[in-house]
FIRO-598118 format. One line per 4 residues: for each residue x, y, z of C-alpha. Coordinates in steps of 0.02 Angstrom, whole numbers, padded with zeros to 5 digits. Example, Ala and Ser with C-alpha at 12.3 -4.5 7.8 and 13.67 -1.06 7.14 Angstrom:
00615 -00225 00390  00684 -00053 00357
REM end
This chain:
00157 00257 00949  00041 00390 00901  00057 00472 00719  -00024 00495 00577
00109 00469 00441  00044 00535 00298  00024 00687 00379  00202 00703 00399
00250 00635 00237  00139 00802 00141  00265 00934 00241  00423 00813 00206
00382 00757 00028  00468 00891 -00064  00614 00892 00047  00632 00704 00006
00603 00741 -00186  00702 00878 -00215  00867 00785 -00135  00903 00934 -00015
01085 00904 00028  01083 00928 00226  00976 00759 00288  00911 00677 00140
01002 00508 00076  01173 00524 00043  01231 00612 -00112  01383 00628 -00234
01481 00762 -00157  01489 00892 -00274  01333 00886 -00359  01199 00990 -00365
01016 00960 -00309  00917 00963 -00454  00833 01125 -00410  00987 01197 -00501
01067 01032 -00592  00905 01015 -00724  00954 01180 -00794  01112 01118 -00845
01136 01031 -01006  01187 00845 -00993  01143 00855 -00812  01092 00657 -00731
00980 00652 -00569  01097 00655 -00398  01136 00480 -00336  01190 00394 -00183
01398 00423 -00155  01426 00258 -00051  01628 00241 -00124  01763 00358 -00145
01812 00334 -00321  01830 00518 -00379  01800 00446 -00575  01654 00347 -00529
01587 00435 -00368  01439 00297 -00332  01554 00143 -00367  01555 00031 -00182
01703 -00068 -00243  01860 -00017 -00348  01866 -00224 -00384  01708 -00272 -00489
01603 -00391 -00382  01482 -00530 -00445  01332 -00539 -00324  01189 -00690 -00376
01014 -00612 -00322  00833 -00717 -00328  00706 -00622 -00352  00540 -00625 -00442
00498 -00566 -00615  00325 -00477 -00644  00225 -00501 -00798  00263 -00319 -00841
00465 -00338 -00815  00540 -00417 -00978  00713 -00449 -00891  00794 -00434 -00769
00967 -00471 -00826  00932 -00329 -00963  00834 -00225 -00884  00883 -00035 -00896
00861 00001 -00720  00968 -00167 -00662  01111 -00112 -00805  01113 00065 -00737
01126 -00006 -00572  01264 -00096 -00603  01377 00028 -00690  01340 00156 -00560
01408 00034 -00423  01547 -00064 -00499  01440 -00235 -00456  01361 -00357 -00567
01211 -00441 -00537  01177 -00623 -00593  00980 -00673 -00550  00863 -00818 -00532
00720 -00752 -00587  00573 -00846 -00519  00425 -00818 -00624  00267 -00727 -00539
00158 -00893 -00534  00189 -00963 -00355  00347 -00873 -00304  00314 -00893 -00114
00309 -01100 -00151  00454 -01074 -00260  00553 -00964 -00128  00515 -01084 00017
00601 -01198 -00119  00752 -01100 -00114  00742 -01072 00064  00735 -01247 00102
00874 -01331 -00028  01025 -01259 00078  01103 -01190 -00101  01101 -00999 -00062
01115 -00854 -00189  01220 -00696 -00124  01063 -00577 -00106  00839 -00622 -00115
00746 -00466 -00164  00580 -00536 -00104  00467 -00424 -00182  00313 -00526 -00251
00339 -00669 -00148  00256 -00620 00014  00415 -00706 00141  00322 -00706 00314
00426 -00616 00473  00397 -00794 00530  00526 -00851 00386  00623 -00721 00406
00667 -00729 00580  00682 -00921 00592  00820 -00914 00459  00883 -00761 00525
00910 -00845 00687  00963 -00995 00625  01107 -00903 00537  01052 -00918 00342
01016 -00740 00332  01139 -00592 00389  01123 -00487 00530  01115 -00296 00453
01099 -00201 00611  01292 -00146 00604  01315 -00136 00419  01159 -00002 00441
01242 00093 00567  01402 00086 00479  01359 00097 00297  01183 00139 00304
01159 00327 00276  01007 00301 00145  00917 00166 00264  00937 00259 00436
00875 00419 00334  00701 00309 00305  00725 00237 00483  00718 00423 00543
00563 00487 00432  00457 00332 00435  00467 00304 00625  00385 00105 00610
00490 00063 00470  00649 00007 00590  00512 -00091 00707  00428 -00176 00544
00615 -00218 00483  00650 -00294 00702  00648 -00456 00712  00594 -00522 00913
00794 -00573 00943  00828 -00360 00878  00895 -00419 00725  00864 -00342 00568
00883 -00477 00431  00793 -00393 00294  00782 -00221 00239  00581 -00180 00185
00541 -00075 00040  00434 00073 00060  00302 00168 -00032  00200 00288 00049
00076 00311 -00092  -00059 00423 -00030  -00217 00331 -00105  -00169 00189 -00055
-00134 00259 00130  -00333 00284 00158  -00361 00137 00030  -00555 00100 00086
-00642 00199 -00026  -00848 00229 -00055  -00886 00299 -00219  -01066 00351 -00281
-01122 00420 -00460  -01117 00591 -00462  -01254 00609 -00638  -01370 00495 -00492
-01352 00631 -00371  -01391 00787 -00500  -01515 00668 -00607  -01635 00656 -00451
-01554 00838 -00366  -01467 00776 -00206  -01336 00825 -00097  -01183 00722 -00079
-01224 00634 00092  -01129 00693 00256  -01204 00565 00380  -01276 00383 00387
-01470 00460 00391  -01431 00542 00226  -01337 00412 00121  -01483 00302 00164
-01613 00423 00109  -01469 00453 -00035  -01484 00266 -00061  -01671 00249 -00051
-01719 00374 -00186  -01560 00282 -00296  -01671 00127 -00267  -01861 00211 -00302
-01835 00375 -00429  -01733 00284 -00566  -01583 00402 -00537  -01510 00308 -00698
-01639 00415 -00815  -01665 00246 -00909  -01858 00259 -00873  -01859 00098 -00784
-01874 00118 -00594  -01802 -00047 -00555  -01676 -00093 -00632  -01551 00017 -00502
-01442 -00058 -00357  -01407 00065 -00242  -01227 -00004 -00157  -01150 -00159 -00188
-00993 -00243 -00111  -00867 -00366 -00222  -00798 -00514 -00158  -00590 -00515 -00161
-00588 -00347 -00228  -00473 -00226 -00134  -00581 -00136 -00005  -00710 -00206 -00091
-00793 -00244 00079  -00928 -00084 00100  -00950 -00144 00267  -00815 -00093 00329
-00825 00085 00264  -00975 00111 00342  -00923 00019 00513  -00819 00168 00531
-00957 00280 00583  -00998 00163 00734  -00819 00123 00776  -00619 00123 00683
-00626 -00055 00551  -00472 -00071 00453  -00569 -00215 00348  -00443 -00352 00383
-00382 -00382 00564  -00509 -00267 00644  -00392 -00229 00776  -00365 -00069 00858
-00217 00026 00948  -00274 00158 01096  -00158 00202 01194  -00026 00090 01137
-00141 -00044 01176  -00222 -00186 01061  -00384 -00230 01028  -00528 -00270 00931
-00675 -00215 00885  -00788 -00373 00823  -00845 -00405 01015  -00878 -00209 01020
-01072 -00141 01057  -01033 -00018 00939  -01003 -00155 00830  -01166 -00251 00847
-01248 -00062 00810  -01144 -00066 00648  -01206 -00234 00611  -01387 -00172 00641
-01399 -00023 00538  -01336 -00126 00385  -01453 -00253 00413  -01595 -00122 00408
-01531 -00067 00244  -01519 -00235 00173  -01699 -00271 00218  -01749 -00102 00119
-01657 -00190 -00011  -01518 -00044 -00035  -01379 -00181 -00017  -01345 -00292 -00182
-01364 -00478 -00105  -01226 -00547 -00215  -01088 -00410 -00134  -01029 -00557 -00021
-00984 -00671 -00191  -00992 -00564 -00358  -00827 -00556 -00427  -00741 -00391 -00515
-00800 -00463 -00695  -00969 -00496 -00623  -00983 -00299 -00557  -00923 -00249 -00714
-01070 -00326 -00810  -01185 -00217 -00701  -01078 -00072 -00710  -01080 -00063 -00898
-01283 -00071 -00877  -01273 00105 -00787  -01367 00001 -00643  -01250 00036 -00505
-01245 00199 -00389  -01105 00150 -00250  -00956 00037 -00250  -00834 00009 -00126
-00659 -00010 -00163  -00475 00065 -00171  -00529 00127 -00361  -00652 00057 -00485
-00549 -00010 -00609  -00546 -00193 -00576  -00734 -00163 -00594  -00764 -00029 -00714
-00703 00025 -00887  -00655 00178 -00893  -00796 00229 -01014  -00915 00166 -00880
-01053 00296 -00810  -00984 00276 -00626  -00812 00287 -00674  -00826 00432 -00798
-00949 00509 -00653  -00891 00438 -00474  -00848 00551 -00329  -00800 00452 -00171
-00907 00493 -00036  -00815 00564 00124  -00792 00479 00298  -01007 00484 00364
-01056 00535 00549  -01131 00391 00619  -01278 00408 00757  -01151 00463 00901
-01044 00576 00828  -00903 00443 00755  -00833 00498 00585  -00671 00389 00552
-00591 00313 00391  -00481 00167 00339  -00291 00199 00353  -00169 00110 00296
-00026 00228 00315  00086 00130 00444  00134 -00015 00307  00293 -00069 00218
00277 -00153 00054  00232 -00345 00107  00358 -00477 00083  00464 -00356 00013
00635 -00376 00085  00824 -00349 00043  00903 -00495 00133  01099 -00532 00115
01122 -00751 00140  01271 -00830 00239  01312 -00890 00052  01375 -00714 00021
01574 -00686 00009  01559 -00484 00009  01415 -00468 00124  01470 -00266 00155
01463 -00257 -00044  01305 -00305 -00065  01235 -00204 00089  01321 -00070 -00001
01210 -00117 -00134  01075 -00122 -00035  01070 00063 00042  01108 00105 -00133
00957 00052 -00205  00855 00141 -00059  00926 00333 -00140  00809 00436 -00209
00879 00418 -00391  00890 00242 -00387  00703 00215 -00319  00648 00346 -00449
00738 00230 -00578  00681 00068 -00516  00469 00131 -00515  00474 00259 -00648
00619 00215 -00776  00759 00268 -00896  00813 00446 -00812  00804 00583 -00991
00720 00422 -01091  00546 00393 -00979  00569 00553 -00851  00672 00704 -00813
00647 00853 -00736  00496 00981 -00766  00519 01146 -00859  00496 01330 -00769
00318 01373 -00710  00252 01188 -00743  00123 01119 -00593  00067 00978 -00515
-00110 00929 -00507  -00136 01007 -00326  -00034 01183 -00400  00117 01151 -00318
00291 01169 -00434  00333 01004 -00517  00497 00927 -00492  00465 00783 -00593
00410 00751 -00794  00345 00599 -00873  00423 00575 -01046  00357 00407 -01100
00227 00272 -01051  00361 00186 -00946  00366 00312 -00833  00228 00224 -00722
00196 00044 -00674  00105 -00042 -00785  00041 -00190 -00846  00122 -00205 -01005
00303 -00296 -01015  00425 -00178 -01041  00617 -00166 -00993  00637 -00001 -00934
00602 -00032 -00734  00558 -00158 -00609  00380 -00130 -00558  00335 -00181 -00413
00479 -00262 -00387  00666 -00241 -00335  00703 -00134 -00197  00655 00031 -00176
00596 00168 -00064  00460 00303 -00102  00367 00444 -00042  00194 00497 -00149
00277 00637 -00203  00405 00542 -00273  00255 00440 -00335  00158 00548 -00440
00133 00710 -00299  00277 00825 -00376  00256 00755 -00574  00184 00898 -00693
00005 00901 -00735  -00079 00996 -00862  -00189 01144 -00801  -00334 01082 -00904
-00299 00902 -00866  -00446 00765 -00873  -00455 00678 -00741  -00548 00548 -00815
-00379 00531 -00950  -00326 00339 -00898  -00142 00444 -00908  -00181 00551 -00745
-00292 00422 -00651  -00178 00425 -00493  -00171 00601 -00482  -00384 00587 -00500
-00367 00460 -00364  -00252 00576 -00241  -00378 00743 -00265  -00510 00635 -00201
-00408 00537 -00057  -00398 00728 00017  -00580 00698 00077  -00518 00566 00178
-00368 00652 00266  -00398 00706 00446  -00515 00567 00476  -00407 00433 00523
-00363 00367 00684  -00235 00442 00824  -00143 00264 00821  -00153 00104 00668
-00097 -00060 00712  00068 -00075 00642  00160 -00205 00565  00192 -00342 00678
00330 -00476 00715  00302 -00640 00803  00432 -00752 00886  00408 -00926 00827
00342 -00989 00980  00211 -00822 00955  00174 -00848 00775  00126 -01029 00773
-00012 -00980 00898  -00073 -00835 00840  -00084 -00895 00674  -00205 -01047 00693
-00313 -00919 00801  -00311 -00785 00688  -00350 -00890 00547  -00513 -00977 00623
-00571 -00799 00705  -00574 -00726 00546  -00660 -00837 00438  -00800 -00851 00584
-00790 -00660 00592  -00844 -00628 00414  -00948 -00775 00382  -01049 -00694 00536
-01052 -00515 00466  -01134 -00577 00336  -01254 -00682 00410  -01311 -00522 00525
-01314 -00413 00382  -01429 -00513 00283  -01554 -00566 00413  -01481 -00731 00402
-01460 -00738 00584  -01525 -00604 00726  -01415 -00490 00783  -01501 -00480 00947
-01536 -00648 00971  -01401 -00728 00929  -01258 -00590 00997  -01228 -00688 01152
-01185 -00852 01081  -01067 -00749 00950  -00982 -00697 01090  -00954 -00866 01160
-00891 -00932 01002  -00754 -00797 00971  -00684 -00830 01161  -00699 -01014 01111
-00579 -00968 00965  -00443 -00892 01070  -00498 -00710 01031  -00435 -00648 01203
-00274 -00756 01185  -00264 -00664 01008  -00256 -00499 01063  -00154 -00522 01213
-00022 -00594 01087  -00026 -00441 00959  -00028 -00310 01108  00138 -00414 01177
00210 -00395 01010  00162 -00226 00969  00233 -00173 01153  00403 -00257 01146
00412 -00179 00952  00346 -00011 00968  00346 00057 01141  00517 00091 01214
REM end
C-alpha cells in the first residue's frame, strides 16, 4: 500500500472544506456550497441530507427516536447532555441522545466495566477510552456489537466518501472476520502527521553566527560550539546543554529523530513496510551505526544525561534558564512557556543527511484517532437510526461543529480577500475562543471527543490569518506549528506501517512479544547511547536476546496482518 497521505490530503483539502456538491459527503439538496451561501444573510453551513423530510431536510426519522450513548467526558467538555454541539445534533436529526458520561479518569477500566456487565446502551462513542481492535472484534464476533458493513453501503454516503479519500481508513475500521463493528474517527492534522519534531534556538545559531545544520557532521559541530562558545550570551560557558530528550513527552525521544538519517524509526514500533512487507529495524546494521554516532555525541557530552528520565516540568526548569539549545518533541509546550527563549526563538531543524545519503522523517500520516470508535450494541432497537446518526456525525458541518463549535457564535465563514497563513483564500473564521480545542471547560463542542471526521484544512489550513500575524501569539500556534511541519514534507517514507488488526488467537501472541521486545529495545538504546554497554561488544548477544523474545515470530505476525488487511 504505497502513499503518502498527506500529500494527497494538501490537493483534496479544499475540495473537502468547501463542501463541493459532486463527491463530497452528502448534502441538503438544494443548498448552496458555502462559496456562495456565506454571502447570504441568515445563511447556516450545508449539512448532511440523510432523510427526506422537505421541512427538516437532515431529520433520519419522521418519529423522534431516543438513542442511550456512553461515552467519555473531557475535562474541557462541561456536558454532554447540554452541550451545543450534542443539542444541535439532535434537532438537526429528529433523535435524542441520553448519555453515560464516564468521566476522563480511567475510562478504558470503566468501559471494560460496561463491556463486561451485559447491560448495553444503544450507541459507545469511544473516544478517550482507547477500546483495543482486540475488544472490538471479540465482541463484535461474539454478537454484542453490530455488523455496519451493509448499513455503510446502504446508508453510508458520508463514511464511504472517507473510505474513498483515506484509502487505510476502511482496513483500520476491518476487523479479521471483514466485519466492520466500529466506525473510527479521523483527523488528518498535518503537524501531527510528521509529529517527531527537532527544534534548536534560533538567537544560539545568530548569537555564535551559524548555519542551520543540513547533515549529522554539522548539527554536531552545531552542537559542539552550543556546548563550548556560550551561545546563551549569559557569559558563562557552561552552563549550556546542547540537546536533551524528555521522558513520556510526545516525540520526546531525540533518538529517534536522528535514527532517521541511518535508517526510517517511527519512535514506537520501529517497524517498517517495503514493499508491502514488515519489518524492523532494531536488528538493522544501520541501526547499530545510529546507535554509534549518538554514543560519540554523548561522550562529547552534547546529549543531556537525564533525557532518558527528566520529565516535561523538569525541562521546563532548564528551559526557563535559557540553558537549552535543542529539544525534541511534537511542539514545546508541555516543556516551555511560551515566553521561554526557545519557544519565542525555536525553528525545527529539517530531516539531516546521515553518512550514506539517508534523509528520512517521522510520519504518522496513516493513523485514525485511537480508540475512537462509533459502535452500534445488540441492545439497540433502531440500529439503522443510529447508523443514520452515525454517518451524520462524519459530514463536514457536523465535524466542524463537534471540534470547532457554535456555527455564527464561535465560527462562520471568512470575509472577501481574507487569507490563510500559507496565502491561500480562507473559508473558515474563528469568532470566539471556543473555536479551537482547548483546555478550558466550556459547552460549546466536544473536544476530542464524539465522533467526527477532519482534514487539516478543516483543522486550522483554510481558517483566516492575519497578514501580520505573530506566530509566537499562543492564538495562531497551530498555524506556527504547520509553516514549520513544511520542512518535513517530502521526507517521509514510500510506505508507514498502518494500523493493524489482530485475530484473537494473533493478538494474545503478539502482544506478550511486543510488550517484552520493547521494553528490552529501549532499555538497550539507552544503555548503547550512554556507554553503558558497548555497542560492538555486546551487539551479538543483543541479537540473541531479541530472537529469544520472539522478534522474528513478531514480525511474521504484523506482516500476516498487514497482508490479509491491506494487500488485495
Amino acid at each position: 500500500m504505497s502513499k503518502k497521505i498527506v500529500a494527497l490530503l494538501l490537493c483534496l483539502m479544499l475540495c473537502i472544506s468547501v463542501f463541493a456538491a459532486c463527491g463530497t459527503p452528502s448534502q441538503s439538496s438544494g443548498t448552496s456550497e458555502p462559496g456562495s451561501s456565506k454571502a447570504e444573510s441568515g445563511s447556516t453551513p450545508v449539512s448532511s441530507a440523510t432523510g427526506t423530510n422537505e421541512e427538516h431536510p437532515n431529520w433520519i426519522t419522521d418519529t423522534p427516536v431516543t438513542l442511550k450513548v456512553w461515552t467519555s467526558k473531557p475535562t474541557s467538555v462541561e456536558d454532554f447532555e447540554t452541550n451545543k454541539w450534542v443539542q444541535w445534533l439532535e434537532e438537526e436529526t429528529n433523535v435524542n441522545l441520553e448519555f453515560d458520561q464516564s468521566a476522563t479518569v480511567e475510562p478504558d477500566q470503566k468501559l471494560a466495566l460496561s463491556l463486561s456487565s451485559g447491560d448495553y446502551p444503544d450507541m459507545y462513542w469511544t473516544a478517550g477510552t482507547g477500546i483495543s481492535n482486540s475488544n472490538l472484534s471479540k465482541y463484535g464476533s461474539s454478537g454484542v456489537f453490530v455488523p455496519l458493513n451493509d448499513y455503510i453501503e446502504q446508508y453510508g454516503d458520508n463514511i464511504k466518501y472517507w473510505f474513498n479519500e483515506i484509502p487505510f481508513m476502511e482496513g483500520a475500521a476491518t476487523s479479521p472476520d471483514g466485519n466492520i463493528y466500529g466506525v473510527p474517527n479521523y483527523s488528518g492534522i498535518y503537524h501531527v502527521a510528521y509529529g517527531q519534531k527537532m527544534w534548536i534556538d534560533q538567537a544560539w545559531l545568530d548569537n555564535l553566527n551559524l548555519e542551520m545544520p543540513t547533515t549529522l557532521d554539522e548539527f554536531r559541530e552545531v552542537l559542539t560550539a552550543f556546548k563550548e562558545q556560550d551561545a546563551n550570551g549569559n557569559g558563562d560557558p557552561n552552563d549550556e546543554i546542547p540537546l536533551t530528550g524528555i521522558s513520556e513527552y510526545w516525540h520526546g525521544d531525540f533518538s529517534s529523530y536522528l535514527m532517521c538519517s541511518f535508517i526510517y524509526d517511527d519512535g514506537d514500533k520501529r517497524l517498517t513496510v517495503v514493499d508491502d512487507t514488515v519489518d524492523t529495524i532494531v536488528n538493522k546494521e544501520e541501526y547499530k551505526n545510529g546507535l554509534k554516532y549518538m554514543a560519540e555525541m554523548y561522550a562529547d557530552g552534547l546529549i543531556n544525561p537525564e533525557s532518558w528520565s527528566s520529565t516535561g516540568e523538569q525541562i521546563k526548569n532548564l528551559t526557563s534558564q535559557n540553558t537549552i539549545g535543542c529539544i525534541s518533541g511534537g511542539h514545546l509546550l508541555g516543556c516551555a512557556d511560551l515566553s521561554h527563549d526557545i519557544v519565542e526563538n525555536s525553528v525545527v531543524v529539517p530531516p539531516l543527511k546521515g553518512p550514506d545519503g539517508v534523509q528520512t522523517c517521522g510520519y504518522y500520516g496513516d493513523t485514525v484517532v485511537e480508540g475512537s470508535r462509533a459502535i452500534i450494541t445488540s441492545a439497540c432497537e433502531n440500529p439503522e437510526v443510529a447508523f443514520k446518526l452515525i454517518d451524520f456525525m462524519f459530514s463536514v458541518d457536523s465535524s466542524l461543529r463537534a471540534r470547532k463549535g457554535e456555527f455564527g457564535v464561535d465560527w462562520g465563514y471568512a470575509e472577501e480577500g481574507e487569507k490563510t497563513c500559507d496565502g491561500r483564500d480562507a473559508v473558515y473564521k474563528a469568532l470566539s475562543d471556543y473555536s479551537g480545542a482547548g483546555n478550558i471547560e466550556q459547552n460549546q463542542h466536544v473536544d476530542n471527543n464524539g465522533v467526527w471526521a477532519e482534514t487539516n484544512d478543516q483543522f486550522m489550513g483554510l481558517w483566516t490569518t492575519p497578514e501580520d500575524f505573530d506566530m509566537r501569539d499562543s492564538n495562531y500556534f497551530e498555524q506556527f506549528l504547520f509553516l514549520q511541519t513544511q520542512k518535513y514534507d517530502g521526507y517521509e517514507p514510500e510506505q508507514t506501517l498502518p494500523p493493524i488488526v489482530f485475530t484473537d488467537e494473533e493478538n494474545s501472541e503478539v502482544a506478550d512479544i511486543e510488550v517484552d521486545v520493547k521494553k528490552f529495545v529501549d532499555e538497550q538504546r539507552a544503555l548503547f547511547i550512554t556507554g553503558q554497554q558497548d555497542i560492538d561488544a555486546q551487539w551479538d548477544t543483543y541479537l540473541q536476546q531479541l530472537e529469544s523474545l520472539g522478534l522474528s515470530r513478531m514480525i511474521e505476525l504484523y506482516d500476516l496482518a498487514y497482508k490479509r488487511q491491506y494487500v488485495k
